[in-house]
C-alpha positions in Angstrom: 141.6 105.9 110.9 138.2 104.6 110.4 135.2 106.7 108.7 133.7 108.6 111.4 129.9 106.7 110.9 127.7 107.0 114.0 126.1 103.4 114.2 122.4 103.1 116.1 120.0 100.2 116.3 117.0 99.4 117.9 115.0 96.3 118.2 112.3 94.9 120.3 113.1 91.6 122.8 110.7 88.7 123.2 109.5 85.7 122.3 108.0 86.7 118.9 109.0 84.7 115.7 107.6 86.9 113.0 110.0 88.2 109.8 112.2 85.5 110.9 113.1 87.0 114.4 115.1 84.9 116.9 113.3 84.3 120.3 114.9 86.5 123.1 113.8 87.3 126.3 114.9 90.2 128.8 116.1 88.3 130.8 118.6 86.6 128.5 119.5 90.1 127.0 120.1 91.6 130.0 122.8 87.9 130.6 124.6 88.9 127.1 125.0 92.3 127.9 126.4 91.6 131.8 128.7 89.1 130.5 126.9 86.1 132.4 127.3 83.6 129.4 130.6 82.1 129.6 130.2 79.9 126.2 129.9 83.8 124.3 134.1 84.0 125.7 137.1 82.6 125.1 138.7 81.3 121.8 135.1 79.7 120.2 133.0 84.0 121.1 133.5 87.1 119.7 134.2 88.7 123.1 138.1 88.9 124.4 137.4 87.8 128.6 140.3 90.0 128.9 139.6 93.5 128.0 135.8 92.4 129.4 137.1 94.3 133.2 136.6 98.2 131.0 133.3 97.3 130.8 130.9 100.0 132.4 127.9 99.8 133.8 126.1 103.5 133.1 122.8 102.7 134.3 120.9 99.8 135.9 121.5 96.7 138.4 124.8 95.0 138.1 123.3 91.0 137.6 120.6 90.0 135.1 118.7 88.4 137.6 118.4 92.3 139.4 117.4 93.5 135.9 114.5 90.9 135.8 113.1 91.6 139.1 113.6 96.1 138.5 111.0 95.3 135.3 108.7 93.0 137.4 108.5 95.6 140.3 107.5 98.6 137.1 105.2 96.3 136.0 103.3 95.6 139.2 101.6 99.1 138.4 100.6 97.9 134.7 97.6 96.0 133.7 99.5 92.9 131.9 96.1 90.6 131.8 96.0 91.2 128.2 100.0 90.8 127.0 100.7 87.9 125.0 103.0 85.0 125.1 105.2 86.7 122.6 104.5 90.2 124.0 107.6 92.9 123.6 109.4 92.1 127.0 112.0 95.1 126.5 113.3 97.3 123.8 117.3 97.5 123.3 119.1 100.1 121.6 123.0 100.0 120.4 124.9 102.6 119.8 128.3 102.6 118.3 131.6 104.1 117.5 134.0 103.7 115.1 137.2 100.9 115.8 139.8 104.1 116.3 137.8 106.9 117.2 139.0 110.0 119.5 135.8 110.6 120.6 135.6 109.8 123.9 133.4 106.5 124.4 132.3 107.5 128.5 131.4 110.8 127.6 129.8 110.0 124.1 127.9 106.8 125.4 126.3 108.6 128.4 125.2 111.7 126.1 123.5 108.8 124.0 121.9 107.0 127.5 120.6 110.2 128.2 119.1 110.9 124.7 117.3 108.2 124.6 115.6 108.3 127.6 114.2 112.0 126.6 112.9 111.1 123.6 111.4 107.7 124.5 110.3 108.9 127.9 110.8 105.0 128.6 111.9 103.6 132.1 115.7 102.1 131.3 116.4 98.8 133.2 120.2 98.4 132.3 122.6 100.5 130.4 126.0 98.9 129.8 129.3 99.9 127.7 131.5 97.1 126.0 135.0 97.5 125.4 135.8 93.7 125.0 134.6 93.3 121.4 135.7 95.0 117.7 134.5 98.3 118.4 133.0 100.1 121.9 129.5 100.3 121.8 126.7 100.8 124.3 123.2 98.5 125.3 120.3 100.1 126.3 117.5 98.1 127.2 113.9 99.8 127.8 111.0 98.7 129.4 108.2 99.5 126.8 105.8 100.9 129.7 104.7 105.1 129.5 101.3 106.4 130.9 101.1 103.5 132.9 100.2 101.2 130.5 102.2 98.6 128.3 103.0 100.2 125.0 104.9 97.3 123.4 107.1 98.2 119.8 105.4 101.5 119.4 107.7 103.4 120.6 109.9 102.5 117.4 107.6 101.9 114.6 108.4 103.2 111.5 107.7 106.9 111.6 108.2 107.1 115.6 111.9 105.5 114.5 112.8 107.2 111.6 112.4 110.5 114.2 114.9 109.0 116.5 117.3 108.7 114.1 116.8 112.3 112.4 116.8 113.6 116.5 119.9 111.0 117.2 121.8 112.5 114.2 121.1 116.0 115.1 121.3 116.0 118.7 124.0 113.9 119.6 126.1 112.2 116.3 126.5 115.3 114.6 127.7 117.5 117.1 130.1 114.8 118.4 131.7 114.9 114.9 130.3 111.8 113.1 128.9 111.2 110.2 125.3 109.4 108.9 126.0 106.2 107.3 124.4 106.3 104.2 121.7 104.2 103.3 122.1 101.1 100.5 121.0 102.3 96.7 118.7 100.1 95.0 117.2 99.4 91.6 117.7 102.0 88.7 119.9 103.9 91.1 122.1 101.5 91.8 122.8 100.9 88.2 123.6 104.6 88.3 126.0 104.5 91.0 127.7 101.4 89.7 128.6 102.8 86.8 129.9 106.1 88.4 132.2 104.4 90.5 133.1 102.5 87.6 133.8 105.5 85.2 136.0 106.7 88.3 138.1 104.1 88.7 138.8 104.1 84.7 139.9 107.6 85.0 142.0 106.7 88.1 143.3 104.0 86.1 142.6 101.0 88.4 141.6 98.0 85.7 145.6 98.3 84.4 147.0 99.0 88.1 145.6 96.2 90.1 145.4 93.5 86.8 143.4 90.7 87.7 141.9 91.7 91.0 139.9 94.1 88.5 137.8 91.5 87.8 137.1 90.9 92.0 136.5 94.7 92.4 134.0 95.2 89.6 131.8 92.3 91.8 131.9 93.9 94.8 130.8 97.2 93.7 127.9 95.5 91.4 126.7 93.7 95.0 127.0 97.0 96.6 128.6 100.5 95.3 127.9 102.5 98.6 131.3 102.0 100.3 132.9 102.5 96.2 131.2 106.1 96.7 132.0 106.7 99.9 135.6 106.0 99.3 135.6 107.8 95.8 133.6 110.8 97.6 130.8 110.5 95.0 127.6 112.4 95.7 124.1 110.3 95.1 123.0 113.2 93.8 125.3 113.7 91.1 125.2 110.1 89.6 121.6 110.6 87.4 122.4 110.7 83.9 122.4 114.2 82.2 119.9 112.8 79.3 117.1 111.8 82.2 115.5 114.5 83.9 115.0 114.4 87.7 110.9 113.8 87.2 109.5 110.9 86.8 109.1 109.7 83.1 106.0 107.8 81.8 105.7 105.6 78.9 104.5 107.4 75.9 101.5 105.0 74.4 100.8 103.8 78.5 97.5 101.9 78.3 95.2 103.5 81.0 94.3 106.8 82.3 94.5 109.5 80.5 95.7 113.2 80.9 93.0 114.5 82.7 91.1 111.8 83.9 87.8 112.6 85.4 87.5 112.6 89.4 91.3 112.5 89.8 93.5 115.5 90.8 97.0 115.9 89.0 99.9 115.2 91.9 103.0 115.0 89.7 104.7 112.2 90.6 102.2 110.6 93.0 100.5 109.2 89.7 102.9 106.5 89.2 102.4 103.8 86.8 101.9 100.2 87.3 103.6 97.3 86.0 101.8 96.6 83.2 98.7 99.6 83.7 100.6 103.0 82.8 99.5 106.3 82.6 99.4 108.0 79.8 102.5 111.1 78.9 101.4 114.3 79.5 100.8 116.5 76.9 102.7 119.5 75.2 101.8 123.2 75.5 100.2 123.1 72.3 98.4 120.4 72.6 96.9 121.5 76.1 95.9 124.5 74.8 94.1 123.1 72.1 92.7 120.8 74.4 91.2 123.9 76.7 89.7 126.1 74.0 87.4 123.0 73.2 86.7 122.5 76.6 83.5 124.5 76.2 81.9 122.1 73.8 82.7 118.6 75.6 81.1 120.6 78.4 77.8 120.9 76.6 77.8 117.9 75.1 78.6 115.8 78.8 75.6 118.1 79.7 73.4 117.3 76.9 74.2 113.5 77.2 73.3 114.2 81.0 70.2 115.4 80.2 69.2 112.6 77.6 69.8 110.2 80.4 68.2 111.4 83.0 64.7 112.0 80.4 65.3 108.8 79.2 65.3 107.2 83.1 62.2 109.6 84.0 58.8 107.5 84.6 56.5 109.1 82.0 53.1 109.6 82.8 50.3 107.0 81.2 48.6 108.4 77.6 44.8 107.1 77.4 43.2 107.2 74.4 41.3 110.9 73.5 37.7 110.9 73.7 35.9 110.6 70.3 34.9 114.0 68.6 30.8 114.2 68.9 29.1 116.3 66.1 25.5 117.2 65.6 24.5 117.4 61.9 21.7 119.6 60.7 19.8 117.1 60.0 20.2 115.7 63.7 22.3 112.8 63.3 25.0 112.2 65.8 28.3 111.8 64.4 31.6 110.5 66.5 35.2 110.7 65.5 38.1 108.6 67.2 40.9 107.8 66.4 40.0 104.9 64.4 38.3 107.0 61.9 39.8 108.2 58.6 36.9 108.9 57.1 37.0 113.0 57.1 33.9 113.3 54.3 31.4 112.6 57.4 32.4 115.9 59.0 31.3 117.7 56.0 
């Protein structure tokens, strides 16, 4: 049997064409999931026609054309004047189930319709089953309207969607007995888990049991190790190597700040270094200490520094020139001293 991996998607459904999206409208969703479009059957689709009658309708009209006109009639209550050509029309979730599962698809599907109108609090226009492809799997389309006003893709933004899935998982997946699919390693870590897998399949002695399709296996699991790990039940978090240490390490001679630098509050592993701007390693115990007893005397010397500025940047008042000395001889001569005269002998 299949692994038991709980599969949910959400996307939004209109006529936008950013990130490379492909046009859709609601109308044409709700088509594909009533099995209007005869050219998606037959030998040239990927639906079988004949296993298309266990198809079940949970929720909603039963034509596309009754799904149109049930978001029209919500939206005669919503000020539209300022939606966009390419404005989110509807927002369709799938959820899936393994090809093989015991679970039962009617009862697991409708726990998920019901989900994900709680946590959405959005109306849902059409709610369908499919048993005619690969795997059963239910559509749910939304009409982005709450409060009585259009809220477009918000409702699965990042954060709003990454709570869905952590509510999905805990609410319905999990206690149906599935499993989270893992999510893809990438960069150091997948160099990690590539050669964990690899180191387990030398002990399991796979290069000399399989002989040239070695070769083919090693590919696949450098393009992707996750399903090597899930297969090999190897943990993500036992794959670091023992000589690394599970913090972040910085170059020793980084050029840029330093350990302490002024204004900025030590986070750990928030300060992260650039590309080519690093930060610079943190110190040892000795080395802070010293650096702390002499803390005192940059202190003073910052404050001094401070202090020379600030004088230096201080208007000064104007200095005339002192009046000159007057002196009265005995004789009755009147004698003046400025500060042009050197000439101390006349004051005696």
């Amino acid at each position: 049997m299949a692994e038991s991996i709980a599969h949910f998607a959400v996307k939004s459904i209109g006529m936008s064409r950013v990130n490379g999206r492909k046009p859709c409208t609601l109308l044409e969703a709700a088509r594909h999931n009533l099995r209007e479009i005869q050219a998606e059957q037959g030998a040239k689709g990927h639906i079988d026609p004949k296993r298309t009658r266990h198809n079940c309708i949970i929720a909603g009209p039963a034509s596309s054309l009754e799904v149109q006109a049930l978001a029209n009639s919500l939206l005669a209550f919503v000020d539209t004047s300022k939606l966009k050509r390419d404005h989110c029309q509807a927002i369709e979730a799938v959820f899936s189930l393994p090809s093989g599962s015991p679970i039962d698809p009617a009862n697991y599907f409708a726990q998920c319709s019901d989900w994900l109108a709680r946590e959405t609090m959005l109306p849902v226009l059409s709610a369908v089953v499919h048993h005619d492809e690969a795997a059963a799997h239910l559509h749910v389309l939304l009409l982005p309207v709450k409060e009585g006003r259009h809220v477009g893709g918000a409702p699965i933004a990042r954060l709003e969607l990454k709570r869905l899935r952590d509510s999905y998982f805990a609410k319905v997946a999990g206690p149906a007995g599935l499993k989270r699919d893992s999510a893809k390693v990438r960069g150091i870590v997948k160099q990690w888990a590539v050669a964990a897998v690899l180191r387990e399949c030398e002990a399991l002695g796979l290069p000399h049991a399989i002989g040239p399709l070695w070769a083919v296996l090693v590919a696949a699991i450098e393009r992707d190790p996750t399903a090597a790990m899930l297969a090999l039940q190897i943990d993500v978090n036992s794959i670091r190597p023992a000589a690394i240490p599970a913090t972040r390490q910085l170059h020793p001679k980084a050029i840029g700040l330093a350990d302490s630098p002024i204004g900025l509050e030590s986070r750990g592993e928030e300060m992260q270094a650039l590309s080519c701007v690093g930060l610079h390693q943190r110190t040892t115990t000795s080395e802070t200490s010293e650096a702390t007893e002499t803390l005192p005397d940059r202190l003073s010397v910052a404050q001094a520094a401070q202090q020379r500025a600030i004088a230096r940047h201080t208007p000064k008042p104007s200095l005339r020139p002192a009046a000159p000395a007057v002196r009265v001889g005995d004789d009755g001569t009147i004698r003046e001293r400025d500060e042009y005269a050197h000439d101390l002998s006349a004051w005696d």
